[in-house]
C-alpha positions as CSV (number, residue, x, y, z in Angstrom):
1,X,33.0,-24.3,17.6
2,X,32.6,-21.8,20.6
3,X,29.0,-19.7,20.7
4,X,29.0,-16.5,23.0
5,X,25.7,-16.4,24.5
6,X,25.4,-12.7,25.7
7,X,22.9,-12.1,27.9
8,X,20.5,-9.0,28.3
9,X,18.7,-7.6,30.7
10,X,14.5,-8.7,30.4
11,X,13.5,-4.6,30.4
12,X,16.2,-4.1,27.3
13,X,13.4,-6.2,24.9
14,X,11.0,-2.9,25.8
15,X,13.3,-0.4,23.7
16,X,11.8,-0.4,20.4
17,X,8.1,0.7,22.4
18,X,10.0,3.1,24.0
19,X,11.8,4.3,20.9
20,X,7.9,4.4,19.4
21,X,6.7,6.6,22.8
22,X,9.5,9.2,22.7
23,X,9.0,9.7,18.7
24,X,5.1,9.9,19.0
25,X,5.6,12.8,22.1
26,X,8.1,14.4,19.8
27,X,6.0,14.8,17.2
28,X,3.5,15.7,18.9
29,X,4.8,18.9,20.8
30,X,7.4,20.2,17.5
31,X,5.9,23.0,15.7
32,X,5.3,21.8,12.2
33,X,4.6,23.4,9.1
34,X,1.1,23.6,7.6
35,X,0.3,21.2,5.2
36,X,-2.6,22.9,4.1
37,X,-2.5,23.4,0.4
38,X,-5.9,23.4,-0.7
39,X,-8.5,24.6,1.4
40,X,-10.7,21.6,0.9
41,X,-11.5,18.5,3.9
42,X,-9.2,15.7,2.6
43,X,-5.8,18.3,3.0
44,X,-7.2,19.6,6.3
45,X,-7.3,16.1,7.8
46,X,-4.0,14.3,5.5
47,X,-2.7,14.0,9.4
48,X,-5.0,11.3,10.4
49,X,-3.3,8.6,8.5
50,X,-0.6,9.6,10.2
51,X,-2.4,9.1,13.6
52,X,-3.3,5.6,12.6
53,X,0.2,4.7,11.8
54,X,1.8,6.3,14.5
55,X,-0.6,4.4,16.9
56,X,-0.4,1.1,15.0
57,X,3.0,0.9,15.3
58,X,2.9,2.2,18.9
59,X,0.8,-1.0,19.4
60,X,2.4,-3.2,17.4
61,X,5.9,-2.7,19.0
62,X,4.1,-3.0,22.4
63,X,2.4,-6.2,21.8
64,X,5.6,-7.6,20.5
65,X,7.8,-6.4,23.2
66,X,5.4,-7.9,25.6
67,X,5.4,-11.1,23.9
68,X,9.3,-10.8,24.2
69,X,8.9,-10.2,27.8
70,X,7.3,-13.6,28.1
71,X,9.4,-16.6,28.5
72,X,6.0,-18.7,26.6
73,X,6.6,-15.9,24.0
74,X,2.4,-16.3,25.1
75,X,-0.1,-13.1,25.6
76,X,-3.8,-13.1,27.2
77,X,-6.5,-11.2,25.8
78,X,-6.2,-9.0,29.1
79,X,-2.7,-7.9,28.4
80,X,-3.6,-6.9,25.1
81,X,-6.7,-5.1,26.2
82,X,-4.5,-3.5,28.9
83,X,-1.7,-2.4,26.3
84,X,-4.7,-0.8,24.2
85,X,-6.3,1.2,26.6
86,X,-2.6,2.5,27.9
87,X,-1.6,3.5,24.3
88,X,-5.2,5.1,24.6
89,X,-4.8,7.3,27.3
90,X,-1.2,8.0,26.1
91,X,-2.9,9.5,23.2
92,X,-5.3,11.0,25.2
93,X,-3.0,12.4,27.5
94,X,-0.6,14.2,24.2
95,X,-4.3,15.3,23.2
96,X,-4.4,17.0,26.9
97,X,-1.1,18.3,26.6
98,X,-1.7,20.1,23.5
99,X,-4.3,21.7,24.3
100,X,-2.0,24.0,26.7
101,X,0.3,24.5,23.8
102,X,0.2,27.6,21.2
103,X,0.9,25.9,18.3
104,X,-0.9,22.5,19.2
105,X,-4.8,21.9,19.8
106,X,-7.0,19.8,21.3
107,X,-8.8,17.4,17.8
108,X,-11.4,14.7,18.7
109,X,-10.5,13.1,15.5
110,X,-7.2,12.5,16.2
111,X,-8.0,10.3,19.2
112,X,-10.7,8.9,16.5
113,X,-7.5,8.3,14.2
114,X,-5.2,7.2,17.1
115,X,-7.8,4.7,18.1
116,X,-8.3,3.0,14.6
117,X,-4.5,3.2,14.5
118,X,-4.5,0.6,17.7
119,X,-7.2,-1.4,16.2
120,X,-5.7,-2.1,13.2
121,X,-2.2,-2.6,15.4
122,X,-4.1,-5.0,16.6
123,X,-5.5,-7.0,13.9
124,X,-1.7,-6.7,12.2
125,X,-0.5,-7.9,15.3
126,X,-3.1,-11.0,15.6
127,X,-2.4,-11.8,12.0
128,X,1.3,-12.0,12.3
129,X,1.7,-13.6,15.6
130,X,-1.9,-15.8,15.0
131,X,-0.3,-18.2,17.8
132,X,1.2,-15.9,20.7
133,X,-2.8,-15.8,21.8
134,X,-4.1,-17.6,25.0
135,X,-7.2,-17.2,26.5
């Protein structure tokens, strides 16, 4: 039997991050309909969860595309920490951004929700992939 090996450029293993990026900035700059339906503290902050998954996932498809990147299919603590506090300032960044837009505004508790959202990315991430660690 004959295989075809085809062969892909290293960057092309980043696309499902980058899918993640563009559909969190998306998002985050639409104008969306009010979910309010009842004027009490759970429906006024239903978009949190939300936050978290958008930002677990975010770091999820980072860590793994990084640990595609690597021919030892191997990550350090320090990339990990690195790929946190970029999806961090990403969110802080969107957080900026919306500021400056009239049907967006700035929430600390969504960069409290997008920063559980990496944490538990994180720990989803660690459990799945318990031997992609070095130190």
């Amino acid at each position: 039997m004959f295989t075809v090996q085809v062969s892909m450029p290293k960057w092309f293993r980043f696309w499902p991050f980058a899918a993640v990026v563009v559909a969190i900035f998306w998002l985050s700059v639409i104008k969306t309909p009010s979910l309010k339906l009842y004027e009490n503290w759970f429906w006024d902050n239903v978009d949190k969860f939300g936050h978290a998954f958008a930002y677990a996932v975010l770091f999820f498809s980072g860590a793994s595309s990084l640990r595609n990147f690597s021919d030892k299919k191997q990550l350090t603590f320090s990339s990990l920490k690195n790929l946190a506090v970029g999806c961090f300032v990403y969110g802080f960044s969107i957080e900026i951004l919306q500021h400056f837009l009239p049907h967006r505004s700035f929430d600390l508790f969504d960069m409290l929700a997008n920063s559980i959202g990496i944490i538990l990315g994180r720990l989803i991430f660690a459990r799945i992939y318990s031997k992609a660690f070095v130190s």
